[in-house]
N, C-alpha and C positions, 0 to 999 in steps of 0.2 A: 774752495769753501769747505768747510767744515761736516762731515756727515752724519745723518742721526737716524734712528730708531724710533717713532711712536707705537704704542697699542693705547687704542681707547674702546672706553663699555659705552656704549648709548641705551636706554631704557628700552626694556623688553616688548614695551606697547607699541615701537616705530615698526612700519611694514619694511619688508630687506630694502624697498627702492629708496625710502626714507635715509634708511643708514648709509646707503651707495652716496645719495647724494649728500651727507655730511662729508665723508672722506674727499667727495669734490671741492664740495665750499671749503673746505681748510686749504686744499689743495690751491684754490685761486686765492686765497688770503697769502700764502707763501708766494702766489707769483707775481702778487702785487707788490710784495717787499722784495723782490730779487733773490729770489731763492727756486727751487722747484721739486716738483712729488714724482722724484724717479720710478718706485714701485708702489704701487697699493695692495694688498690682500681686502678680503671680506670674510674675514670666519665664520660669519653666520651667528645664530643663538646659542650659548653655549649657558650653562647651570653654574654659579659661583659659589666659591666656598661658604660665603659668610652672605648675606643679607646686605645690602648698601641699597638705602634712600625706599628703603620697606620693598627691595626688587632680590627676587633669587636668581633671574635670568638677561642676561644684556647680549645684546648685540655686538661682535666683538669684529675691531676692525685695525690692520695692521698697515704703517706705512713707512717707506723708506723716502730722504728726506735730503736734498742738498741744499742747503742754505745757510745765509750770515746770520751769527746768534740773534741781532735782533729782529730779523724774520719769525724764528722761532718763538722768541719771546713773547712776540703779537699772536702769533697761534696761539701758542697754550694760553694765552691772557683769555682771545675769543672762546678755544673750548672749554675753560673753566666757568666762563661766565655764562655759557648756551645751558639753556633747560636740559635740554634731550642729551647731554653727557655727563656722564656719573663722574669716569675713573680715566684719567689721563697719563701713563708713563712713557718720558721721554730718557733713550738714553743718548748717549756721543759715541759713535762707534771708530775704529781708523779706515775700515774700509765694508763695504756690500757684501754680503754672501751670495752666490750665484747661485740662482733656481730660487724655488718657492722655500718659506719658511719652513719651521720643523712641524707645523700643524696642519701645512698642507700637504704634508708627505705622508705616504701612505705608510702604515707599520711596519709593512719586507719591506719598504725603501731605507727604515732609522738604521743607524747603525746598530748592531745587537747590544744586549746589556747582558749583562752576567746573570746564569741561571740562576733558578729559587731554589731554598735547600727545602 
């Protein structure tokens, strides 16, 4: 099956249990269509660049995804339509990254970047 990529914002007003449990509900919406929620992250509260839906701050939640596209399609149908989610990006990746994402890594774990002049 095909593998993917989500991050979504839910509104800054959900408490963290709130937003754990949307990443589950989505999670059993995939495993009702034959699909499954290999990894989850929880980033927490994080400050957005721009303003979306009069909110400076969302809850930001990452997940990794094995399932047939119309699995996915009934997700993002559901999280489009759910109040409590702002911002949904799905990508198509070929394969998992192993370990945590680049934002659960700690700064001496990134790989370095090129110094400042």
């Amino acid at each position: 099956m095909p593998l993917y990529e989500h991050v979504m914002i839910a509104r800054q007003d959900l408490s963290n249990t709130q937003a754990e449990g949307l990443i589950e509900h989505f999670g059993t919406v995939l495993a009702d269509n034959g699909g499954q929620l290999v990894d989850n992250e929880y980033w927490g509260v994080k400050t957005m660049a721009y303003k979306i839906n009069k909110n400076r701050k969302g809850h930001y939640a990452y997940m990794r995804t094995d399932a047939p596209a119309p699995a996915i399609q009934e997700m993002e149908r559901l999280m489009r339509l759910h109040d409590d989610v702002m911002r949904v990006l799905t990508i198509k990746v070929d394969e998992h990254a192993e370990g945590p994402s680049i934002q659960m890594q700690k700064r001496d774990e990134r790989d370095s970047r090129r110094e400042r002049r």
